[in-house]
N, C-alpha and C positions, 0 to 999 in steps of 0.2 A: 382456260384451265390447262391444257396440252402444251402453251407456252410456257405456263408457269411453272409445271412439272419440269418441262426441259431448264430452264432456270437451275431451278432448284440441285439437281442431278450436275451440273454444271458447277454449280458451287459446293457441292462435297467434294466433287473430284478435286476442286481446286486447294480446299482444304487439306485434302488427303497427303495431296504434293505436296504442301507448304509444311504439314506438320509429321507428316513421317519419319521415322531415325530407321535406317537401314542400320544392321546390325555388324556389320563389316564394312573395312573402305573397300576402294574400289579397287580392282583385280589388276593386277600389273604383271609384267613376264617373271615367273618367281623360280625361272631354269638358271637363271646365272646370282650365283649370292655368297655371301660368306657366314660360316656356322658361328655364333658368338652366344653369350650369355648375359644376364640379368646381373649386373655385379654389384646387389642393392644390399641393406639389411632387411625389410618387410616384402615389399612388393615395388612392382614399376607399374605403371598404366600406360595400357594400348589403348591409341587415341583414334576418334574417325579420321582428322586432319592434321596435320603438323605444327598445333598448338596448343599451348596449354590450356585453352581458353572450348576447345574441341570437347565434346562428347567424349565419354570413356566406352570402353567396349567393352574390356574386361580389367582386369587385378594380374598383372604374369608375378610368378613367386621369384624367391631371390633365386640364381642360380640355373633359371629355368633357360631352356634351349630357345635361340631365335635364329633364323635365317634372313642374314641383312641382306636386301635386295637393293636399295638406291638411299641415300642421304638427300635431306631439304631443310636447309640452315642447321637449326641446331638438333634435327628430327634423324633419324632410322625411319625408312619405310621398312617394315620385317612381315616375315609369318610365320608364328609359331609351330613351333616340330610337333610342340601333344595334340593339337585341336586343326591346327592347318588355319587358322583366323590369320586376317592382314590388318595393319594397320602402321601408327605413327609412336613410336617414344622416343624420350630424350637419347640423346646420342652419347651424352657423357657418363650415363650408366649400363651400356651394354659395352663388355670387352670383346672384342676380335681376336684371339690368340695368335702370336706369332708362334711357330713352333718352336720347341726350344735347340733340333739341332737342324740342320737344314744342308746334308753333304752336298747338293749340288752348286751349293756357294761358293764349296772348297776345292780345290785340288785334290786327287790321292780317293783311296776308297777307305771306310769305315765300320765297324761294326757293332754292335752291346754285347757286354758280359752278358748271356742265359744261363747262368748258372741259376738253381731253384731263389727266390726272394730270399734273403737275410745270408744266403751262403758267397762265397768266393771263389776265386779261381787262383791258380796258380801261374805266376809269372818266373819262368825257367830260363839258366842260363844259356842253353842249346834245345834244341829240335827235340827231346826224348826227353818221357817221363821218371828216368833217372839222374835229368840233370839237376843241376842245384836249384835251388830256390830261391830266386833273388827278393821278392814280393810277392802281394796278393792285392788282387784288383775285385770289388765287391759287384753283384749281380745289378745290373742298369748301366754300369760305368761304360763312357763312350769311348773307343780307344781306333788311333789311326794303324791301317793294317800297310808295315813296310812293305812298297813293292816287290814283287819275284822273289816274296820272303818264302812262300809256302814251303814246307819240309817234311816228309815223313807225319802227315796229321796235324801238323802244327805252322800257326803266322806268327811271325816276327810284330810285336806290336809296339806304340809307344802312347800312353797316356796324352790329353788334348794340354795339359799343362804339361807336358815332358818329363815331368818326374820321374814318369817309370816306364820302361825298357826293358823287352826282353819276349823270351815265345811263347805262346799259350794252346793251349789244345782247339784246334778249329773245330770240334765236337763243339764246343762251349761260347761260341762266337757266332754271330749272328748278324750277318752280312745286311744291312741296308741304303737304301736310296730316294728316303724322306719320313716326315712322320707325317698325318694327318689329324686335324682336332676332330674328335665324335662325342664329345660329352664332358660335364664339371657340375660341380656345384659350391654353393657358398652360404656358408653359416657363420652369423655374427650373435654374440653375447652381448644383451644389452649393459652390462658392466663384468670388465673382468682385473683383476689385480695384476700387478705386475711380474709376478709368482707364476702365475695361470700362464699368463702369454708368454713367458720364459717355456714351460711348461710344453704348451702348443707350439713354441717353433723348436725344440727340440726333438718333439716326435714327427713333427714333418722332415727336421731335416734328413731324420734318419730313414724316413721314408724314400724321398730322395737319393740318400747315399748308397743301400743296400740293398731298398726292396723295389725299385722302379718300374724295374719288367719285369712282363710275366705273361710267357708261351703259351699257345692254345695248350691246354690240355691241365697245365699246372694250378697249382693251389699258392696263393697268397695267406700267408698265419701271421695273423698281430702278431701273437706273442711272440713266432720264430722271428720275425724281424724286429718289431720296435720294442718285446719284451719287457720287464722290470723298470721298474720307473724307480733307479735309485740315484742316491747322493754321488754316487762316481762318477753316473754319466750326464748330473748339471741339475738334474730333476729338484724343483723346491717345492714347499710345502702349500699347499691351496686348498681350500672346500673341493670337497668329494661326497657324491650321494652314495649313501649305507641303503644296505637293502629292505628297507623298512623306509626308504624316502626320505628319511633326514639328512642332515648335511653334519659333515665333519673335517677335522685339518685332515691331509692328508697327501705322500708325496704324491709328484705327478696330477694334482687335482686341474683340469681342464683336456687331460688327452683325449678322455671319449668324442672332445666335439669334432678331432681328429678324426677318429675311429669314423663319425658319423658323417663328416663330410666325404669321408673316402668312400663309406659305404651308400653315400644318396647319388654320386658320380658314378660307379661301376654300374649300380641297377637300373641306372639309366640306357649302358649299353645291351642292354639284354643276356651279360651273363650270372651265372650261377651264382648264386649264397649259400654257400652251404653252411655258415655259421653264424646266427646276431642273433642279440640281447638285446631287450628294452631295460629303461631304465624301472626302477620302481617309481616312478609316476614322469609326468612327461617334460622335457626340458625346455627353456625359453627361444634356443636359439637353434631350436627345428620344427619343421612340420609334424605335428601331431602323428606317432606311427616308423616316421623317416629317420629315428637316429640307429644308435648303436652302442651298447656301455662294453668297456673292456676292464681287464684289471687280470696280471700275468700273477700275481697274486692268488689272488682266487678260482683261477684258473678259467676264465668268462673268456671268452674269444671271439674273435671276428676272421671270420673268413670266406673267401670265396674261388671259383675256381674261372677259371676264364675258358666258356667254352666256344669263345669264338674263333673265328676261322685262322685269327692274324694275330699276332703281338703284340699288347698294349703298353705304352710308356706313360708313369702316371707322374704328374708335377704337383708336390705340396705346393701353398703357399701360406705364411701364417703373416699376418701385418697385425697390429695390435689385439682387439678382440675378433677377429675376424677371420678364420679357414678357409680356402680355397683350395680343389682340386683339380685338375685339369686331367684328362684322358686322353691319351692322342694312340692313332693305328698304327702299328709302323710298316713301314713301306719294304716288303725284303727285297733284293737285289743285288747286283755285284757296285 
């Protein structure tokens, strides 16, 4: 009887190993990695092994933060930043972000317009605020700082495509020596018209152009940057949700998925919202909760204030039905 008992005991344990699913893979050094993202439209699945054929762990959402630790064929070994789980997904849906500028490539030192989002700076013929006015360079714009130009408050600068030339207030310039990626997201419409996507890459560009950075301490305003969605500045006509949930033509119809990408990216870095909207009922190409409606119109806004420590440079990207944000820190220095 006492043999058979041992037996017995013997062969659950064996069971036990053979059919157990440990709920994470296995633990690798996760000190050295690079930060990237989910660049799906639903979800991606983290796998126990590095096949499709693997056990699933979980569902990561589109957009969602990963930290790649090693590649195996066509796999990421990653651990996610919300849960700290490891495991295996496809390689061709997670992006690596290069930065978008990277001074120590280049020769020469560089700095961004800080002027407030959607405003300008002035680009002057000499050292003092009485000189002429040659141009205006808009807030994010990268501009090379002429050597041993410094004068009286002011750098001698010239635009990264050379167009523009001339001194700027070093109050307004902001000295750095790299960016860093800390956050993005990505929201895709299951069908959008060619109006919409006109639409959305319009408001990103302009995101891009005038609203990019933004100082600890400052406030980002839809409306002071990307404002009115009218016919002068390309906007065409597209479905727009009324507030009552119905749909209607309407210029600009597709920016809030803008609005919402931007706003699912900054809340990621832990700072401030001081202003969002839902829609009146909830949209296909966010998370339930996670978007953002705007309209300069009726005066609905988005805004947030950045109260982290460093300066964030933000990268639209708009590719068919598809929004993209990118976050990066910037690095200050000489």
């Amino acid at each position: 009887m006492k043999r058979c008992l041992v037996s017995l005991v013997s062969l659950v344990l064996v069971m036990v190993t053979l059919f157990s699913i440990p709920t994470v893979a296995l633990a690798q050094d996760t000190t050295d990695y690079r930060l990237g993202y989910a660049n799906v439209k639903n979800y991606l699945t983290l796998r126990q092994k590095a096949s499709t054929e693997s056990r699933s762990i979980r569902h990561i959402d589109h957009g969602e933060l990963l930290r790649v630790i090693s590649k195996k064929g066509k796999f990421y070994y990653v651990e996610t930043v919300e849960d700290g789980l490891t495991g295996y997904v496809m390689a061709s849906y997670v992006v690596i972000p290069e930065t978008p500028f990277d001074p120590s490539s280049r020769e020469g030192s560089y700095a961004i317009v800080s002027t407030e989002p959607g405003s300008w700076l002035n680009v002057r013929s000499a050292a003092s605020r009485d000189a002429d006015i040659l141009s205006t360079i808009y807030c994010g714009t990268i501009v090379e700082i002429i050597p041993d130009s410094y004068e009286s408050g002011f750098y001698k600068v010239r635009t990264l495509d050379g167009n523009q030339s001339g001194f700027c207030s070093a109050d307004y310039l902001t000295r750095f020596t790299g960016m860093e990626f800390i956050s993005a997201a990505v929201n895709t419409q299951n069908s959008s018209s060619k109006n919409r996507n006109t639409n959305m890459a319009i408001a990103c560009r302009t995101i891009n152009t005038i609203g990019a950075f933004v100082k600890p301490g400052e406030t980002f305003d839809w409306i002071d940057v990307v404002g009115h969605t009218t016919v002068e500045k390309g906007y065409k006509t597209a479905p727009v949700m009324k507030s009552d949930g119905s749909t209607e033509p309407g210029l600009g119809g597709g920016v809030c998925q803008v609005a919402t990408t931007l706003y699912d990216a900054v809340e990621k870095t832990g700072t401030k919202i001081v202003e969002r909207h839902l829609h009146a009922k909830p949209v296909h190409y966010a998370r339930t909760g996670r978007e953002a409606t705007v309209s300069a119109d009726a005066g609905v806004n988005f805004r947030f204030k950045n109260t982290l420590k460093y300066p964030i440079y933000i990268v639209m990207i708009a590719k068919d039905n598809r929004v993209t944000c990118e976050v990066y820190r910037v690095i200050q220095g000489d």
